[in-house]
Structure formats: structure tokens, C-alpha cells
C-alpha positions, -999 to +999 in steps of 0.1 A: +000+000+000+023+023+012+049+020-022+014+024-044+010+057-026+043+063-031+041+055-072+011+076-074+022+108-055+054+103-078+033+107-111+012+136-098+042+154-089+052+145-118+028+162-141+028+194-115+061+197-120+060+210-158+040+240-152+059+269-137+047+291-109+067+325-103+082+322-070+066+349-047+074+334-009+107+327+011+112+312+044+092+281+055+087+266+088+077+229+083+074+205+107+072+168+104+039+156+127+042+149+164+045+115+174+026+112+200-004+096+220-037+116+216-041+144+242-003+145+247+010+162+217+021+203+209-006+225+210-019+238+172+002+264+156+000+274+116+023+252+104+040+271+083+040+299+109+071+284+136+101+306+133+101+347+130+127+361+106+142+387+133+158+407+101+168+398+065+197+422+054+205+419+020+235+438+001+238+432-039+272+445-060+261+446-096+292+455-119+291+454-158+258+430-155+275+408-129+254+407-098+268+394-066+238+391-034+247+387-001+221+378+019+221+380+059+191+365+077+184+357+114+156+333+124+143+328+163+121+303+181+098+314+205+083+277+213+089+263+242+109+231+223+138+232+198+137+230+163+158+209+136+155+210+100+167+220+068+174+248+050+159+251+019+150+279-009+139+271-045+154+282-077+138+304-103+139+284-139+165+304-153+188+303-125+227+301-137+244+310-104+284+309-110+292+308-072+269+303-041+284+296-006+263+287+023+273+294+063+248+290+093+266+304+127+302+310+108+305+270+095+302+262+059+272+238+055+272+212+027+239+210+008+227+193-026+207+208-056+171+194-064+158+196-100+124+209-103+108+170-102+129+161-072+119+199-055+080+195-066+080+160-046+089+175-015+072+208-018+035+182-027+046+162+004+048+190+026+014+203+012-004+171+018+010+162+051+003+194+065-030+203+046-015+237+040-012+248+005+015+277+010+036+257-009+021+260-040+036+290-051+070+272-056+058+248-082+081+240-110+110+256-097+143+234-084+161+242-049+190+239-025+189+226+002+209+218+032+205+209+070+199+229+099+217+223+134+185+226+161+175+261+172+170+258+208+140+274+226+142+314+224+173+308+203+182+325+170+205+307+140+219+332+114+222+321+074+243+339+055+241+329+019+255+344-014+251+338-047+260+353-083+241+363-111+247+376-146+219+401-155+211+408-192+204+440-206+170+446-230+169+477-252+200+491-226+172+481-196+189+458-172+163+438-143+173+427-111+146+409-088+150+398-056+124+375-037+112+396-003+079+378-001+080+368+034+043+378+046+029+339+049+065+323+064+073+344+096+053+340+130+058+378+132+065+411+114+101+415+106+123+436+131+144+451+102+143+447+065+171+461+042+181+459+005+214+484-006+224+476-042+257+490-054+255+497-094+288+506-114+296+501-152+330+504-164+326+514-197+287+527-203+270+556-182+234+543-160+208+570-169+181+559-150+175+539-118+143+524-106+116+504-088+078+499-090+080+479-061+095+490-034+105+529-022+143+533-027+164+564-023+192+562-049+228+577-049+244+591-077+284+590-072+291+596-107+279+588-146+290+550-141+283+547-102+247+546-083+234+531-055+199+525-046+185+512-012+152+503+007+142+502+040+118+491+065+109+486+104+091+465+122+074+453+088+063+422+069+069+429+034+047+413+011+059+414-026+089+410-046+118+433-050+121+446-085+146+472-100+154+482-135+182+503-146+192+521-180+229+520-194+243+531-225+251+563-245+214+562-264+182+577-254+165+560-221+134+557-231+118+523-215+085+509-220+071+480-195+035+459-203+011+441-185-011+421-199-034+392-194-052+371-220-067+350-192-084+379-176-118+390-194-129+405-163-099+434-175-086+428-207-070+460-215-032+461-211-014+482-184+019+501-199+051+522-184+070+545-196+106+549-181+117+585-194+154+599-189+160+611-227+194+633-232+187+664-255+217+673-280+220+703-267+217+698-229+245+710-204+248+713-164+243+747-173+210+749-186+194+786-171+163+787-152+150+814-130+140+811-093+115+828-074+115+823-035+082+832-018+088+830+019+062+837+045+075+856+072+045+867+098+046+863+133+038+826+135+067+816+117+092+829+145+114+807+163+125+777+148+103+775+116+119+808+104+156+798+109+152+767+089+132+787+062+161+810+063+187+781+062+169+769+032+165+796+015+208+801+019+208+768+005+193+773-026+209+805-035+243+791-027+231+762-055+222+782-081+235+771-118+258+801-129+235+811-156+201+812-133+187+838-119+166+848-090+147+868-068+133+870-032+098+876-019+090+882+017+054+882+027+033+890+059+014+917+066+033+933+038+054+923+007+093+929+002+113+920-025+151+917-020+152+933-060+126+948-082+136+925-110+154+890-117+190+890-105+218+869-118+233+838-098+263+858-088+247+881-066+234+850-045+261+860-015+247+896-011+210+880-012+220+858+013+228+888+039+197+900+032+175+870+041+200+871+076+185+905+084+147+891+080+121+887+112+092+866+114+062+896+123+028+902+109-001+889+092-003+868+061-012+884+028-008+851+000-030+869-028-002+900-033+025+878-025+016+854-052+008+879-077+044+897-071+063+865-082+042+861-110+046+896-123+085+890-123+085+863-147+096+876-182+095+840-203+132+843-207+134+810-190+116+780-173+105+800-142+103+779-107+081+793-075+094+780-045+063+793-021+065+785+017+039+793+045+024+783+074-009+798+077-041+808+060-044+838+045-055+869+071-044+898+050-058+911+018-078+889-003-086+862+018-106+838-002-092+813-014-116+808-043-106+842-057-069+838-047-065+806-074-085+831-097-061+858-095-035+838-100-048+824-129-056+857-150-017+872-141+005+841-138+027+832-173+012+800-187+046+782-183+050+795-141+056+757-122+049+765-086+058+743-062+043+750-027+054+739+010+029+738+037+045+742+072+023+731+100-014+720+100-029+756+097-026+756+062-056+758+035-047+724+016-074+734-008-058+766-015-025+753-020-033+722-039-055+744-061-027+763-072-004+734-076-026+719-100-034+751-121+005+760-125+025+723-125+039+717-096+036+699-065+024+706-028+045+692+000+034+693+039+058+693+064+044+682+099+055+694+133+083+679+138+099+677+105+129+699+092+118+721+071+155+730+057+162+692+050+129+691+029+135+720+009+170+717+001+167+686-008+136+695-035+157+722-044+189+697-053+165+668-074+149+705-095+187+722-097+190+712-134+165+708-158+168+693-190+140+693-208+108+712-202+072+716-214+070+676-222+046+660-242+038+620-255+024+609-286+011+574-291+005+576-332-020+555-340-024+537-309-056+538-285-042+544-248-062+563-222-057+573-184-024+582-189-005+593-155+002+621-145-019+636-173+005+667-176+038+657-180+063+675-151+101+688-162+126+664-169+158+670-143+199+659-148+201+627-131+162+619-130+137+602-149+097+609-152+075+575-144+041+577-167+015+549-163-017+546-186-039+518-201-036+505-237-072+490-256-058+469-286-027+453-290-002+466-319+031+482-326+037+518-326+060+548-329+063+572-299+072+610-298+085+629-271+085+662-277+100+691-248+122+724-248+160+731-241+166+767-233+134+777-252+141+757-285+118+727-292+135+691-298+118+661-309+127+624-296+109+595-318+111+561-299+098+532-336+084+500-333+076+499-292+057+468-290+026+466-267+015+429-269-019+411-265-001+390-237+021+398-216+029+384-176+066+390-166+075+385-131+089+420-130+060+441-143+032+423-121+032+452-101+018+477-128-016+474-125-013+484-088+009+510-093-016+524-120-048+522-098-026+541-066-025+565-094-057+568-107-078+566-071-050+591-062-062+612-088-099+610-083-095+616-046-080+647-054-109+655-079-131+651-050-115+670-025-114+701-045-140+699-067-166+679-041-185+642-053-196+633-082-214+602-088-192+588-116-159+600-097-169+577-066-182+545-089-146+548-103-133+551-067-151+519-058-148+495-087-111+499-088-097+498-053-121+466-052-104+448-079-067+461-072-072+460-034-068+495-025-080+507+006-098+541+003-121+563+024-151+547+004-139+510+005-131+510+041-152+479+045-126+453+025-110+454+060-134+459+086-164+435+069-175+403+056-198+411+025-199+398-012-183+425-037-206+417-069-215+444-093-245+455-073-228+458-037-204+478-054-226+503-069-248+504-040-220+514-017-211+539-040-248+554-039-246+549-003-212+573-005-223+599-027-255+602-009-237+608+025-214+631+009-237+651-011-257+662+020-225+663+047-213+695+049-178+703+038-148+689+047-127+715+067-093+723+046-071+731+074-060+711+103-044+681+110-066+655+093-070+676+061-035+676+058-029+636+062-059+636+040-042+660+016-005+647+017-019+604+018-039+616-015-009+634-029+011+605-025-007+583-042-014+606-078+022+605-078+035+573-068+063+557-088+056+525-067+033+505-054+024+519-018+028+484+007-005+473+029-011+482+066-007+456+088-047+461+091-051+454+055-027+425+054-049+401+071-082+405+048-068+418+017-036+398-005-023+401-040-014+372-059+003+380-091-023+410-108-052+392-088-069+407-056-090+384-032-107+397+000-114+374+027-153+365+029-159+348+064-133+319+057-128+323+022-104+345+001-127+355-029-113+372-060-125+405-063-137+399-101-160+371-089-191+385-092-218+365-069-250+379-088-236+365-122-212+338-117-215+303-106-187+286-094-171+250-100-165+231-071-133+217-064-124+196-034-095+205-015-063+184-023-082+160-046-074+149-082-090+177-096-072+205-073-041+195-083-044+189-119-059+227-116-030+245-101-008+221-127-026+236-161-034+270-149+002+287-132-025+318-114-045+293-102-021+276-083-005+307-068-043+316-058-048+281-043-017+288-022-039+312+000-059+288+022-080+260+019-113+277+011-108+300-022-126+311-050-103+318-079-110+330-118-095+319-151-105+324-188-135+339-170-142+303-149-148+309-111-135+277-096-140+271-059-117+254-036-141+234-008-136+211+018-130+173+006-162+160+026-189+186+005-205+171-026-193+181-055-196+171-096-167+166-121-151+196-138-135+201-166-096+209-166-086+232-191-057+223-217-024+230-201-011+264-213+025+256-210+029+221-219+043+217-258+014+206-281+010+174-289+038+162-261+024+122-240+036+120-208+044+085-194+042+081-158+054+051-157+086+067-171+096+085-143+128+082-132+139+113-115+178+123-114+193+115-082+203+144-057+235+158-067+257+168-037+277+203-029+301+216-006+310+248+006+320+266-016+293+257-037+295+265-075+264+249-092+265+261-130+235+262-145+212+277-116+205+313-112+189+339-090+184+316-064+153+327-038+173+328-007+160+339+027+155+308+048+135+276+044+131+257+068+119+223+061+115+191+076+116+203+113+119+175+138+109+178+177+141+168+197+115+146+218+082+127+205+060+141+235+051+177+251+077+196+267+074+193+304 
């Protein structure tokens, strides 16, 4: 009995084994079951749940393609009993690591390498032993493996692991991805998270450095040298690591697709455009003009004024030598250090003058505003810096006809760029303006430095490049482009734009923007966007364009009020993307089915209440984190992680959202009223066979025992093995070669082949290393005493 178990787990695993999952998961906790008499065994724990990963520090060396990650974990065992096991982390299909070394608490380990048969059988084993489907997401994928020395209770082990990679360059784009999926496989969220990547190129400048996952800060040492890095606290991160970079002498101009044929719920494609293009006649010297509006009343005094005044030293000490500036100084008054635009060289004298400056007075924005404006002559691109940090008490003080004012005197091309100190500020003043003259509001809360914010805008703007931008698709049908008004391109930086494509097709792109007021014209032939198209690396797109577009229509409510459409919009999307919003508050706080009709009544529900509330005030603390969350997400050049709140109802799997109904995670483009589902019993024939044909499926499955999952438009739901059910039919594997017979009784799986420190395993690549631990053994059969 036992070896005909044996032969037939062999051939399912067998068959699973052919269809590839993408990896999206790291570190494991599997234990084997207790032995033990009934009543006297451990007490329940999620299986997969036993150790916390204390921190996973991870350092990456990329040079001329050639990636080297170091990777620097620390598990712990809060249980009450020791833990053995093994070590184990699968291999992405195109692996070809040249060098991999292993050491747990300073000792080389020894470990072997699994094919992707040899893998699958244990990854299906652990899955049907424990009933826990985790697992899933590592189908098809090969592993290392090697063995753990116990972890005694409260007691830590440290891996170290590293491994090298060569990365290949697309159209000058070069990827780099990194597994940091650790959300299902650590009892507890992680006490530190790192990533620092060190890029450098010996022969070919990097133009452009970026992620759509993840928030990094990036360092430019020089042309050939940049580093990036990403950081968190006290967090469980949830997604891969992703990050592109341009190289070469030609223009960086990048475009990134999403796009699923097996998704009729949303078949339009999602696109990216990378944008970092070098204009023929560009310099570091390129001049612009600066206009510093700084609001000096009396409730700026003290510490606010000082770093105002530090900043504003700052920028005039980092002016280009062909800019120009000017000063205004607004309370109850206005004073202008000049009457006109003076040149860079005079920034030491302006700087004395800003020194001899008080905060006093009363705030008059409306003449202050209208002063700047009146200096700009079009010579230029013109940049106004305005700071304050109050509402306006002087003058014109509403704010309806301050934005109008503005409007009929400012130059068509004025970008002004406003900073709002403090939670006495009129965000729907400020962000009014923004949006009417192309720039950007920023708050700084008490507590923040003020200086170190404004310098620091002030040092990404220093240089522009390229100004008045604008895209042109040709013939191609693409829609809810973002942002919609493309901002200045600066040296060293690149502009992110997101949007939605209808029909598939090839197409030639034109960029058109200004260098120092003459028009150039950058054509980008033949960029592809494909009917199908699911990399790994651009799964993140969708989200990142949703953040964007509820970002967007947020604003559009908060300064223009609801509108019926608007919140529809609102709803529909941050249900199927799993965004949380003001209006969708619910896929965290209630059990509910999110058909077509539950969405569109809470969306009449919503416009109702806010159609007859009265208005939301515009100042004040909340309005501000109202104003700046909002902000964020119109112009996010990532995808913004989940709360901790949000983790446990709402998960993405690939593209796909699911919400957790009572026990069961339910895709969000299952809709009850209209859908009927096909039953599938958990672990059974058919379960299996399902996550082997269809590779979303499986990841899905991987969720729980209790799912309902779509593909080609199917709803299929997972159920528990006792409930009735009728025969479905599997669809034709999508990945197999046509016309290709399988012989089970063929199988004859290549034997384990051993590896010693140093391990060098040709042929493997990328390997997903944080820790798994497998195969956990209790150092007695019975309860600790």
C-alpha cells in the first residue's frame, strides 16, 4: 500500500512539476507531525508559521551586468521546544548561479541541488502532510537545500548565503529581482528589512535607476556609479523586490506591459514608460529662474523661520551660474530683495539680506503670489518656491478668488511648487494652485525639518533638462495616462508615466520638450505593446496604476466635491486592485460579497452621505494627512505596501486581488449575482491537476484551503473534501508543448546531486534565498514538560 501511494504521489508530482509558478514566498517553517499519543502532543500552531525572521539584510554588488547578493538573515524560536530541520529555498527556472556559498553560525554547511521534479515531490509532500497549500507557489522551480543544526527554545540561527548572477540588458534596460515575499512564512512582522544595491559600469553611463516595487532612495556617485537602497521597520513585506536600470550612450526611453489574456474581467493592457532622454544640446548649465516666496509673519518665528532662512541660503548658494533669482517676503506686507530677476552671482549679497529678515505680521498670499508672478519675463523656465504656514488673514482672503487671480496674471509656463508648514494651512488653497501651475504641494508636519525638505527638493529640480514635455502614441488607442500633464525632466532623474492601452499593436512614440526655449523632438519606432504579456517583474503595474488613478480622483473630490461617476470609479477599482480608500473602508473591517451590485450600492450609499454632509474643513491636521496620503498616491512611482490592518483581509497574488469572505479569500472579479462557481475539493485529483494547467491558479490556491479563484472567466472554488461536489473540466495546459504524452510510468527522477562549501552549481541562477526551513523535527516525541 504504502509503495502504491508512493508511485502515485510520484506521477502527480510529476505532471505538476512542468507548469511553472513565479516564486513569490521565502522562508518556511515545516514541521514533520508529532509522534505522540492523543491528548499529549504540541498544542496547534500554523504550520508554516514556527520561526520569526528577526531581520533579512540583503546587500547586492552589480558590476558590468554581474550581480553578486549577499544575503544576511536571522531566524528565532519562541516555542517552548527546539527545532531541527533543513534549510531550503527554490530556484527560479532560469537560474545560472556561478558561485553560491552557504554558512549558518560561521561553519560552511554542505547541501545538494534538487531539479524541479525532485523539488516538486517535496514541496507536494509537505502540502499534503500538513493540509497547508502555501507551498504552491514554488511549483516548477528546483532548490537547495541543506541541514539545519537545532534552534534551541528562544534561540536564534543566522544564514548567510550568497550567490551570483549575470543580469542581461533589454533595449540598454537591465532587471534585477529579488524575492522579499515573506508575509505567509514568519510567525511575526520583521524587526528590520534592508536591501542596498551597489551599481557601477566600467565602460557605459546608468541613466536611470528604478523600482515599481519598493521605495528606494538612490545615490548618484558619478555617470558609471549609483546606489539604490530600501528600508523598513518592524514590517512584513509582502511582494517582490524589482529594479530596472538604464545603461548606455542612447536615449532611455523604456516601456514596460502588463497584460493578461486569461483575464476577461480586464482585458485592456497596463503600460510604463521609463523616461530619462538626453537632449543634443543639454548642459549642467541649462538657465532657469527662481523665485523664493517666503512667508514671514509672526507665527513663523522661532524655529520654523531659521530653517526657512537656512533653506533659502541653500538654494541661492546652488544656483546654476547662468540662473537667476529673486526673493519675496510676505506678511502683513510684501518685500522683494530686487525689483527684477537678478543673476546667480549676486546670491552671497541675497544671502545677507535674508539674515536680516524677522518673522512679524499677518499673512497676505494673494499680493504675494501675484508679485512673483509679475516678475517672470519667459526668458526661462521659471520655478516658484512658495512656503507658508498659515491661512491667509491679510488682503484677499478667499481662497476661491486667490487661485482666480493667480490664474488671470501668472505666465502659462509658471511651475509653482508650494510647502505647507504646519497643520494651519488651507490644503485646498494650496493644492489648487499646484494643479493650475504644474507643480507639486508638499506638507511638512510638526516635527519635520523644514531645511532638509526644501534643500533637498531644491537639489532633485537644480537642473532641468528638458521642459514643457509632451507623448504621442501615433496611432495607438491608450487612455488614463498618469500624471496627465507631464512634469520637467531633471539631470540625473527620470519621469515615471503609467496609462492603459485598448488593442494590441506596434507603434511609434514621440516625445516632444524644450532646451533653453528651442523645441526638440525624440521619436522612440516600433515599441511593442503585446496582447499577452505576464513578466514577473512588471506584475506590479496594475497596482501602481490604480494608486494612481484613485489618487487622482480623490483629489478631484476633495477640491472639486463628489460626483457620482468620480466615486463608482473610486469603488470599482480599489475593489479589484485591493486598495483601501475612504469609500472602501469595508474590505478590511467587513464580511460582504463585492458583486457588481454591492459595489454600486456602496457607491450610492457614499455619494449620498457626501452630497448632503457638509464640507470637509481644509485646514488642520486630518486635512492635511488627508491632503498629503492623496498626494502620495497621484504620484507614486511604486506600489504603496499594505497596513498591517489590511494585510490580514486583503492579499495580491500576481495581478489578482482576493478579500477574505468569512473563511474564504474571494477574487475581487468574482461576481456572486452573475457567476456560478465550479467546485473543487480540496487536495483532490481535480485540485491539483488545476493548479498544474493554470500557473495563477495555483498561486491563488496557495492562499488557504477555502478560495474562489477565476481563469479564462471560470470561477473555480476550492471546498472542503467532505462537500458534494460534480466533475469539472480541466482546461488544456497552457504551458505544456502541443502534442507532447507523458508516461508516468517513465519517471525516473535524477538523483540528488551533492555540494560543498564553496558551492558553485553552474547552471542555476537567482536563487530565492532567505530561509527555508523544512522538515523540522521535535528533539522529543511528546510535550515539553
Amino acid at each position: 500500500m504504502k509503495n502504491r501511494l508512493l508511485g502515485l504521489f510520484v506521477m502527480l508530482v510529476f505532471f505538476l512539476s512542468l507548469f511553472p509558478i513565479s516564486v513569490h514566498a521565502d522562508g518556511i517553517i515545516v514541521p514533520e507531525p508529532p509522534i505522540c499519543s492523543p491528548g499529549d502532543c504540541l498544542p496547534d500552531l500554523p504550520p508554516l508559521q514556527q520561526l520569526a525572521v528577526r531581520y533579512h539584510h540583503v546587500t547586492v554588488t552589480i558590476k558590468n551586468q554581474i550581480a553578486v547578493t549577499h544575503v544576511d538573515q536571522v531566524f528565532y524560536n519562541s516555542n517552548d521546544w527546539p527545532i531541527e530541520g533543513t534549510y531550503f529555498f527554490p530556484i527560479p527556472q532560469d537560474a545560472v548561479v556561478t558561485n553560491f556559498t552557504l554558512w549558518i553560525d560561521g561553519k560552511p554547511v554542505d547541501g545538494q541541488v534538487l531539479d524541479a521534479i525532485q523539488a516538486r515531490l517535496k514541496y507536494e509532500e509537505i502540502v499534503n502532510t500538513l493540509r497547508d497549500p502555501a507551498l504552491l507557489e514554488y511549483a516548477g522551480r528546483g532548490a537547495v537545500q541543506a541541514h539545519i543544526f537545532p534552534i534551541p527554545p528562544q534561540g536564534e540561527r543566522r544564514v548567510e548565503l550568497e550567490y551570483t548572477q549575470v543580469l542581461t540588458a533589454d533595449n540598454g534596460l537591465v532587471r534585477f529581482t529579488y524575492p522579499l515575499n515573506t508575509e505567509k512564512f514568519s510567525a511575526s512582522p520583521l524587526e528590520s528589512v534592508t536591501i542596498n544595491v551597489d551599481i557601477s559600469s566600467n565602460d557605459e553611463p546608468i541613466r536611470a535607476i528604478y523600482s515599481p516595487t519598493h521605495n528606494i532612495e538612490t545615490v548618484t556617485i558619478n555617470s558609471n556609479h549609483v546606489k539604490a537602497g530600501y528600508e523598513a521597520n518592524n514590517f512584513t513585506p509582502d511582494s517582490d523586490f524589482s529594479l530596472f536600470y538604464s545603461i548606455g550612450q542612447s536615449q532611455a526611453f523604456h516601456l514596460l506591459t502588463y497584460r493578461n489574456p486569461n483575464d476577461p474581467t480586464d482585458p485592456d493592457g497596463f503600460f510604463l514608460l521609463l523616461l530619462a532622454p538626453q537632449p543634443v544640446t543639454a548642459s549642467d548649465n541649462n538657465a532657469k529662474d527662481i523665485i523664493l516666496v517666503l512667508d514671514h509673519s509672526g507665527s513663523m518665528e522661532g524655529e520654523k523661520f531659521q530653517q526657512a532662512q537656512a533653506a533659502v541660503k541653500f538654494i541661492l548658494g546652488h544656483l546654476n551660474r547662468e540662473d537667476r533669482f529673486n526673493i519675496v517676503n510676505f506678511s502683513t506686507s510684501v518685500e522683494t530683495y530686487a525689483s527684477n530677476l537678478r543673476p546667480a552671482q549676486e546670491a552671497d549679497i541675497a544671502m545677507d539680506w535674508v539674515s536680516t529678515q524677522s518673522a512679524m505680521g499677518s499673512t497676505d498670499i494673494n499680493r504675494a503670489l501675484l508679485e512673483a508672478a509679475a516678475m517672470s519675463d519667459g526668458k526661462n523656465p521659471t520655478y516658484v518656491i512658495f512656503l507658508t504656514d498659515g491661512l491667509p488673514t491679510e488682503g484677499i482672503t478667499d481662497s476661491q478668488r486667490i487661485i482666480d487671480n493667480l490664474a488671470q496674471n501668472a505666465p502659462q509656463d509658471l511651475r509653482l511648487f508650494v510647502f505647507g508648514v504646519g497643520y494651519e494651512v488651507d490644503t485646498y488653497l494650496l493644492d489648487s494652485l499646484t494643479q493650475e501651475h504644474h507643480g507639486t504641494s508638499t506638507y511638512v508636519r510638526p516635527g519635520e525639518r523644514l531645511d532638509e525638505i526644501l534643500s533637498t527638493f531644491f537639489a532633485k529640480i537644480s537642473t532641468p533638462v528638458l521642459t514643457n514635455l509632451s507623448l504621442d502614441f501615433g496611432e495607438l488607442s491608450t487612455y488614463d495616462i498618469f500624471p496627465s500633464q507631464l512634469p520637467d525632466l531633471f539631470a540625473g532623474s527620470q519621469i515615471v508615466v503609467t496609462g492603459r492601452y485598448h488593442k494590441s499593436g506596434t507603434t511609434n512614440i514621440t516625445l516632444k520638450g524644450e532646451v533653453n526655449g528651442q523645441t526638440q523632438t525624440f521619436s522612440f519606432h516600433d515599441q511593442v505593446f503585446p496582447k499577452s504579456s505576464t513578466d514577473d517583474s512588471t506584475v506590479a503595474l496594475p497596482r501602481l496604476w490604480a494608486t494612481r488613478k484613485i489618487g487622482h480622483l480623490l483629489n478631484q473630490i476633495r477640491l472639486n466635491g463628489p460626483a457620482q461617476e468620480t466615486i463608482d470609479q473610486i469603488v470599482k477599482i480599489s475593489i479589484r486592485y485591493g486598495i483601501v480608500t475612504p469609500y472602501t473602508s469595508y474590505l478590511v473591517t467587513e464580511d460582504m460579497p463585492l458583486g457588481v451590485s454591492e459595489q454600486q450600492r456602496i457607491a450610492n450609499d457614499q455619494y449620498s452621505s457626501m452630497a448632503t454632509a457638509p464640507a470637509a474643513p481644509v485646514s488642520g491636521a486630518p486635512a492635511i494627512e488627508k491632503a498629503a496620503d492623496q498626494g502620495q498616491m497621484a504620484g507614486a512611482d511604486s506600489v504603496l505596501p499594505p497596513s498591517e490592518e489590511t494585510n490580514k483581509t486583503v492579499k495580491i497574488v500576481g495581478s489578482r486581488t482576493f478579500v477574505k469572505n468569512k473563511d474564504v479569500w474571494v477574487d475581487t472579479a468574482f461576481d456572486p449575482d452573475n457567476m456560478q462557481t465550479n467546485k473543487v475539493p480540496f487536495l483532490s485529483d481535480d485540485y491539483f491537476a488545476l493548479s498544474a494547467s493554470r500557473p495563477e491558479l495555483a498561486a491563488a490556491f496557495s492562499l488557504g484551503s477555502r478560495v474562489i479563484a477565476l481563469s479564462d472567466g471560470i470561477a473555480y472554488e476550492i471546498v472542503d473534501s467532505s462537500e458534494p461536489t460534480t466533475p469539472i473540466q480541466i482546461p488544456a495546459n497552457i504551458t505544456a508543448d502541443p502534442g507532447t504524452t507523458i508516461d508516468p510510468g517513465n519517471i525516473n527522477p535524477t538523483p540528488a546531486k551533492p555540494i560543498s562549501n564553496p558551492l558553485c552549481v553552474s547552471g542555476l541562477l537567482a536563487l530565492l534565498p532567505f530561509g527555508l526551513m523544512v522538515y523540522l523535527r521535535r528533539s522529543t516525541p511528546t510535550k515539553p514538560k
